[in-house]
C-alpha positions in Angstrom: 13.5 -33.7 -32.8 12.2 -31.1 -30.5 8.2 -30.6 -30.5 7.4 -26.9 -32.2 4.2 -27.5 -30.4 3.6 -23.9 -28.1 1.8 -24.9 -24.6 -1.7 -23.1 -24.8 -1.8 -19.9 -22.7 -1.2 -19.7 -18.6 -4.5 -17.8 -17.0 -3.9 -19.1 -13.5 -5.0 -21.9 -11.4 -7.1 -23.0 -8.7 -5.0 -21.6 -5.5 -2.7 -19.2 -7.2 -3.6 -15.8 -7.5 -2.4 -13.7 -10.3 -1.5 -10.6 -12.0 -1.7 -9.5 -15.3 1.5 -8.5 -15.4 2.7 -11.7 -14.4 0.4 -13.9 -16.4 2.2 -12.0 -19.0 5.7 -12.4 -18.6 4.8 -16.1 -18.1 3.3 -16.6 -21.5 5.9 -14.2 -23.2 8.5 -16.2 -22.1 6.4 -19.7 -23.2 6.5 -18.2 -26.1 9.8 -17.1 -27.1 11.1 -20.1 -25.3 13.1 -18.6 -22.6 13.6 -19.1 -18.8 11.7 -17.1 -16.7 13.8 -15.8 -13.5 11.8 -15.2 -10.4 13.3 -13.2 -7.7 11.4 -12.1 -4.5 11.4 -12.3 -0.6 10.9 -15.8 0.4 6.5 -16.2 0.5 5.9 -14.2 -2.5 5.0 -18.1 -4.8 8.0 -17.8 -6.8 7.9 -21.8 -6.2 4.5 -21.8 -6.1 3.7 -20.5 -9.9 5.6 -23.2 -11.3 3.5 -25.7 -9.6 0.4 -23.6 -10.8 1.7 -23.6 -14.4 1.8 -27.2 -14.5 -2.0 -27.4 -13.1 -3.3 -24.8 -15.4 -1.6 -26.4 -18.3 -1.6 -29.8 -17.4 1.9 -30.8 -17.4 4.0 -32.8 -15.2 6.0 -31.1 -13.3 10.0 -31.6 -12.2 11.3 -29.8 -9.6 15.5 -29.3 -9.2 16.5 -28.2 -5.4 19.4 -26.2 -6.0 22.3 -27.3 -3.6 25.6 -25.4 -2.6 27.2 -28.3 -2.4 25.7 -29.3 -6.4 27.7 -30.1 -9.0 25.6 -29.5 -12.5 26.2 -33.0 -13.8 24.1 -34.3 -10.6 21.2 -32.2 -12.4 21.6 -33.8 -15.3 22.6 -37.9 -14.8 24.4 -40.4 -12.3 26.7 -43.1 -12.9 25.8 -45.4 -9.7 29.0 -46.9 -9.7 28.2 -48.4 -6.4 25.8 -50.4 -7.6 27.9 -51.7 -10.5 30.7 -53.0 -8.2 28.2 -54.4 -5.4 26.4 -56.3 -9.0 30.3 -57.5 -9.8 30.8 -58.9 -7.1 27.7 -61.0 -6.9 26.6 -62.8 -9.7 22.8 -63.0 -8.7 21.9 -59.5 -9.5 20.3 -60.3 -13.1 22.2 -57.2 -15.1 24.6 -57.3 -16.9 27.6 -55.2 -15.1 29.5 -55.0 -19.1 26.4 -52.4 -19.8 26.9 -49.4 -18.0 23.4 -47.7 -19.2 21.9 -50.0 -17.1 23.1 -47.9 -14.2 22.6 -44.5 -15.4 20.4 -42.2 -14.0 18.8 -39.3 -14.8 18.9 -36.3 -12.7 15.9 -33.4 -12.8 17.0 -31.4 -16.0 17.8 -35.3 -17.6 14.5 -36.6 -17.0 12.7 -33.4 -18.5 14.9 -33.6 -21.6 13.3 -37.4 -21.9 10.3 -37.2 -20.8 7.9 -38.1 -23.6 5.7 -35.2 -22.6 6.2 -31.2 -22.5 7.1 -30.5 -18.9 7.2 -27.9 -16.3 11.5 -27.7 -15.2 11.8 -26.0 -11.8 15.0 -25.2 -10.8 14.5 -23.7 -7.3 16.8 -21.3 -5.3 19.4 -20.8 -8.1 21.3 -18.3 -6.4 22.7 -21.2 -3.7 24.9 -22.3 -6.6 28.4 -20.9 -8.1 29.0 -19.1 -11.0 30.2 -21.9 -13.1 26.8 -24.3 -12.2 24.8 -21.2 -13.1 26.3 -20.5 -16.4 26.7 -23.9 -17.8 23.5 -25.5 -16.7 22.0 -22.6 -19.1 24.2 -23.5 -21.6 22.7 -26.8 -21.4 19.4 -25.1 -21.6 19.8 -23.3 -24.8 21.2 -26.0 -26.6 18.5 -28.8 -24.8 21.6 -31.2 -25.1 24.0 -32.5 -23.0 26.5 -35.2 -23.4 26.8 -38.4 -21.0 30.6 -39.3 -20.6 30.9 -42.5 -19.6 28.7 -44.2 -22.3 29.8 -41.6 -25.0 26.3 -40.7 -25.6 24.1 -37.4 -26.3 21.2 -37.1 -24.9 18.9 -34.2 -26.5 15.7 -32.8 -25.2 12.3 -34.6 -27.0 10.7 -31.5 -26.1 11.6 -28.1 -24.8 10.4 -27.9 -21.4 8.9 -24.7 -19.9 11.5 -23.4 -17.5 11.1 -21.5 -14.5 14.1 -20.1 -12.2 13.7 -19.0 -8.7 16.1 -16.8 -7.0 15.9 -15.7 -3.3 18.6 -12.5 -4.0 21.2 -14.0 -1.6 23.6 -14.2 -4.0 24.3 -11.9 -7.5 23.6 -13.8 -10.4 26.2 -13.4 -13.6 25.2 -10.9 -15.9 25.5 -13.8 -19.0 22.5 -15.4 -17.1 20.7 -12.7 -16.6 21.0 -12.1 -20.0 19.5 -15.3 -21.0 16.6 -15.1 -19.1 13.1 -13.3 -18.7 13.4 -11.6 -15.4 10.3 -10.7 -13.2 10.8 -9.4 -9.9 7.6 -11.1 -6.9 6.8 -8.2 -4.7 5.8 -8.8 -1.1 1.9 -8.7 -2.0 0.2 -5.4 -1.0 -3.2 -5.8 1.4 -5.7 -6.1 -0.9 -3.7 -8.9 -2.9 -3.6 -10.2 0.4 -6.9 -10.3 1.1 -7.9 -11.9 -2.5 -5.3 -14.6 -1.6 -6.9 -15.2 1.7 -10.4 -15.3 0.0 -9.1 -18.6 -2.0 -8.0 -20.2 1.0 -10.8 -19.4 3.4 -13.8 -18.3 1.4 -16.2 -18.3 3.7 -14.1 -16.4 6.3 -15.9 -13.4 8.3 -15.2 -9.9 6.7 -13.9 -8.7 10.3 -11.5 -11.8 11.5 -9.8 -11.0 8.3 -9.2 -7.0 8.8 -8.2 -7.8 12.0 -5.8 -11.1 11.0 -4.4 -8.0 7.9 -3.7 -5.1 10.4 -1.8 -7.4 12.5 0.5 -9.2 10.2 1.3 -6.0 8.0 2.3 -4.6 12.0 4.5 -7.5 12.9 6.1 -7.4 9.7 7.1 -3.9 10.1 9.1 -4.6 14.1 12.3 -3.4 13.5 14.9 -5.7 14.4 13.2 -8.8 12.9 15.4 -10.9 11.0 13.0 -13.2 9.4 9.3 -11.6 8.4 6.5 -13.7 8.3 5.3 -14.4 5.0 2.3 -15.7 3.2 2.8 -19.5 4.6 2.8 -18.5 8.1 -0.1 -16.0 7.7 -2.2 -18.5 6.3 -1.1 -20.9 9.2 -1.3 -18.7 11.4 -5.4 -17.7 10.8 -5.8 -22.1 10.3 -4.8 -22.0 13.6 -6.6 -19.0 15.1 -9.7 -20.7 13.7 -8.9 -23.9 15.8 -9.4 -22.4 19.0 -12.1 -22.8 20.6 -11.6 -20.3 23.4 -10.6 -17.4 20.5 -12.3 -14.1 19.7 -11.4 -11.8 17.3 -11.7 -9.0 19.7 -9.3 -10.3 21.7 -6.9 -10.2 18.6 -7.1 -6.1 18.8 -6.9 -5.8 22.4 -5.0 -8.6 24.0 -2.0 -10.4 23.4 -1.1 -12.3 19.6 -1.8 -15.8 20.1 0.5 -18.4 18.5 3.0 -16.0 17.7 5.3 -18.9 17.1 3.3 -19.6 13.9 4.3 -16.4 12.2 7.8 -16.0 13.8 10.2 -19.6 13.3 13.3 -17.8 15.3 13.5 -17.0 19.1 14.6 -13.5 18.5 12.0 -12.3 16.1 9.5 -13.9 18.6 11.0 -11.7 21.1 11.2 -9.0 19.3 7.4 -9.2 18.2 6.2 -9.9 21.7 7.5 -7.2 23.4 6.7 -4.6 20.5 
């Protein structure tokens, strides 16, 4: 039987800064049970508030890296069938080959269904699967069931697991998923979300170094051309490693050329393009 137990209330956690408006979309969709669908430029913590969720609630997290190449019962057990002939073959293995549940395993959405505590379930970068994955993993979802084949046995969730879907927009998503899930769209954060993110990862950081670090990344995000935008990660990198040089003065920052450009910009033509801007 599935726990009616509701997760107290998300408010947040140590390194994640949030909104009200997201706080509440997290904790209506606790609530009513549903997935929650992220979408959002990557560097917006789509990933990020699941693993904050889990800290603030104090739930184990599992995390599902969507593949192209996935098929959904990966996600939810293997038959190691390798294993089983390999133990055949050699009698020293100390199983017993007759019992195939000794060589099932359970994938990410499998080991949150048995998992003797409520979990966190992150299935990350969704829209890198098909149509059919999509649709019938949710099935799975809604009915916290799922059946394993070869052993002619269901497995069913001991708990309903707090779900959270990320999407990077690269793909459409079927309107029957969409439909089963609570939606919330990550904007790029604005400058003064910025800056309060920035204050949780360097809180003793001079008032001026980070002006000067905000005008220059919200510039470089706006050369035209630029295929890939720096986002949070590589602005946060990017001041680590301004404040590990010796030889660097924020002055320098307004008047002279960007130092470690290559931290913000991971492909030769956006490092080009910002360069020469």
């Amino acid at each position: 039987m599935m726990s009616e137990n509701r997760p107290a209330k998300f408010a947040g956690a140590s390194r994640y800064v949030l909104d009200d408006e997201l706080a509440k979309i997290v904790n209506i969709s606790m609530a009513l049970e549903m997935p929650l669908l992220l979408k959002g430029e990557p560097g917006t913590g789509k990933t990020m508030l699941a693993h904050a969720i889990a800290e603030n609630l104090r739930m184990p997290l599992i995390v599902l890296n969507v593949k192209s190449s996935m098929k959904l019962v990966d996600a939810l057990y293997q038959y190691d069938t390798l294993t089983r002939l390999n133990d055949s073959r050699f009698s020293d293995s100390g199983r017993d080959v007759s019992n195939i549940e000794e060589y099932i395993r359970m994938g990410k959405i499998g080991q949150a269904f048995v998992s003797d505590r409520k979990v966190v379930l992150l299935i990350d970068e969704i829209d890198k699967a098909d149509t059919d994955f999509q649709d019938d993993m949710l099935d799975i979802l809604d009915q916290m069931q799922f059946d394993i084949m070869e052993i002619d046995r269901t497995v069913k969730a001991k708990s309903r697991p707090v779900i959270v879907i990320t999407s990077n927009a690269k793909k459409d998503l079927s309107d029957p998923f969409l439909g089963r899930c609570n939606f919330h769209h990550i904007a790029f954060p604005d400058r003064e979300m910025m800056r309060r993110i920035i204050g949780v990862h360097f809180p003793d950081l001079n008032r001026d170094l980070t002006s000067a670090c905000l005008d220059t990344f919200y510039r470089l995000r706006e050369v035209r051309g630029v295929e890939k935008k720096p986002a949070t990660r590589e602005l946060i990198n990017w001041m680590r490693a301004l404040q590990a040089d010796p030889d660097f003065n924020v002055k320098s920052l307004r008047s002279a050329g960007i130092p470690f450009l290559g931290v913000l910009f991971k492909k030769s033509t956006d490092l080009y393009l910002a360069a020469h801007q």
